[in-house]
C-alpha positions in Angstrom: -11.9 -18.5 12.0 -14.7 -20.4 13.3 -16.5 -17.1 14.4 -16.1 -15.8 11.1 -17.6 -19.0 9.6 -20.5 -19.2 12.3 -21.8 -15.2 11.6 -21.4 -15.9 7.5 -21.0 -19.5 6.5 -18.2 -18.8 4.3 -15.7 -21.8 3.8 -12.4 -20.0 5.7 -9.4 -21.3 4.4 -7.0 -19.1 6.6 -7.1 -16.7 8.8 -3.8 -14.5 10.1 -2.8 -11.2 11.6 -1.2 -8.7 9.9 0.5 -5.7 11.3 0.3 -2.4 9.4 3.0 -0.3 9.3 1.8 3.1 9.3 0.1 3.2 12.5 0.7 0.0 14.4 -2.4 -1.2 14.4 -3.6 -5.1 13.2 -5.5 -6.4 10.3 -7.1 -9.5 10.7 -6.7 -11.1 7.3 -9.2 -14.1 6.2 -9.2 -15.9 3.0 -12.2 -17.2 1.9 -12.6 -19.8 -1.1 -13.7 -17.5 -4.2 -17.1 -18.5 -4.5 -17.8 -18.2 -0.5 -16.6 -14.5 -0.8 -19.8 -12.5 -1.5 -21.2 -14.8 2.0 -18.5 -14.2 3.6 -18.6 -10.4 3.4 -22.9 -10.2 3.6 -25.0 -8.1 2.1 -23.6 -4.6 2.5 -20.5 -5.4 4.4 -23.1 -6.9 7.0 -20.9 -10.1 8.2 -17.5 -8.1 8.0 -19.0 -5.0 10.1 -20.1 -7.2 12.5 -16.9 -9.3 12.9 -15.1 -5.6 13.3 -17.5 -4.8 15.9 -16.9 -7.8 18.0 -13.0 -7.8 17.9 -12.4 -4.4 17.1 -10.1 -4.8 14.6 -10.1 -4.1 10.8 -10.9 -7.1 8.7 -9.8 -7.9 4.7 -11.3 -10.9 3.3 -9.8 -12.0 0.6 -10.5 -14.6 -2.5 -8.2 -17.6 -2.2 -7.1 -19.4 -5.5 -4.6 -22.2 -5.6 -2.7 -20.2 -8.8 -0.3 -18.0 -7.5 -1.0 -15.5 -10.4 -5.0 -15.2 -9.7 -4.5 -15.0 -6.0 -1.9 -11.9 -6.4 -4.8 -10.6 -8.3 -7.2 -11.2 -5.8 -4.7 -9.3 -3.1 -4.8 -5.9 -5.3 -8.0 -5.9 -6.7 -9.6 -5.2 -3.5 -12.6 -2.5 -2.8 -10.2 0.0 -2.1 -7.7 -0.7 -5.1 -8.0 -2.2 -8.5 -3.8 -2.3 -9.9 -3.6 -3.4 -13.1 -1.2 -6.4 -13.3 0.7 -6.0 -16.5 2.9 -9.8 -15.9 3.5 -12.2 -13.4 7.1 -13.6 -13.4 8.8 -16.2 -11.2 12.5 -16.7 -11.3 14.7 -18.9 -9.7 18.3 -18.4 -9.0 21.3 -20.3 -9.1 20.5 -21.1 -5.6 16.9 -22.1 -6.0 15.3 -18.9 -4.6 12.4 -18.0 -6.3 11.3 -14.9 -6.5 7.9 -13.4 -8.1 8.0 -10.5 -10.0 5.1 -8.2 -10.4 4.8 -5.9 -13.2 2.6 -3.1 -13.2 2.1 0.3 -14.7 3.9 2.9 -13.1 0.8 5.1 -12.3 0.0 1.7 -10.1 3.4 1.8 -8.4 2.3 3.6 -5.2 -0.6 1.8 -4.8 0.9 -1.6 -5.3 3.9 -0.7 -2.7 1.2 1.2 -0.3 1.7 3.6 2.6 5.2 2.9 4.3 5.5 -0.8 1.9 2.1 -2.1 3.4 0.9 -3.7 0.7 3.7 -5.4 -0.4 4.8 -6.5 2.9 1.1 -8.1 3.0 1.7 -9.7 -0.5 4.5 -10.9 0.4 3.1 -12.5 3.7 0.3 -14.2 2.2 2.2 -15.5 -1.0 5.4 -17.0 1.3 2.4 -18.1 3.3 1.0 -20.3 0.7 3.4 -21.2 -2.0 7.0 -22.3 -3.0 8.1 -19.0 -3.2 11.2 -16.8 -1.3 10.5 -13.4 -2.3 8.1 -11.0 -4.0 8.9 -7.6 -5.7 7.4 -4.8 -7.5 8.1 -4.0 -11.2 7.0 -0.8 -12.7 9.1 -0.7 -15.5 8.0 -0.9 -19.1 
């Protein structure tokens, strides 16, 4: 983290490793407060390239926000992907489990479960990560 924060000086809020499925190989996942994200990544990607230069790892850096529903945003809307989030749901069962359900349209389906369930194995890490929550699923249905 502190590297991170010495090459850009972007407030860091976390920093953790994520494993992707589909070939084994780690993500280094920061979160950066939302308005630190455009220093964080540089201009052009500069601050991120470097940082995957030096450790030889991919990198994500992704907006933190204290609301659950903006910071599930902030996951999919990445340069790569932009899902449309139709709803946002959070039930709790008779047991007090919650569990968020995300809605989105089914041409977003695929892209909101990713290759092999990467991207909702890494939603689901960051969200049980941060907040009250015991399980995240994907809803495609209208």
């Amino acid at each position: 983290m502190s590297l991170f924060n010495n090459i850009s000086g972007a407030i860091i809020k976390d920093c953790l490793t994520f494993q992707l499925p589909n070939d084994d190989s780690e993500v280094i996942i920061f979160l950066v407060k939302k308005e630190d994200i455009g220093k964080a990544i540089g201009r052009d990607g500069e601050h991120v390239k470097d940082l995957m230069a030096r450790l030889q790892k991919k990198i994500d850096v992704i907006p933190f926000s204290e609301q659950l529903n903006k910071f599930i945003q902030y996951i999919l809307n990445t340069s790569r992907n932009s899902i449309k989030i139709q709803n946002i749901e959070i039930r709790e069962s008779r047991n007090e489990k919650k569990t968020v359900i995300i809605s989105v349209r089914p041409q977003d389906r695929g892209k909101a479960i990713g290759k092999n369930g990467s991207m909702i194995r890494k939603i689901k890490h960051l969200v049980l990560r941060h907040f009250d929550v015991d399980n995240v699923i994907i809803n495609t249905k209208n």
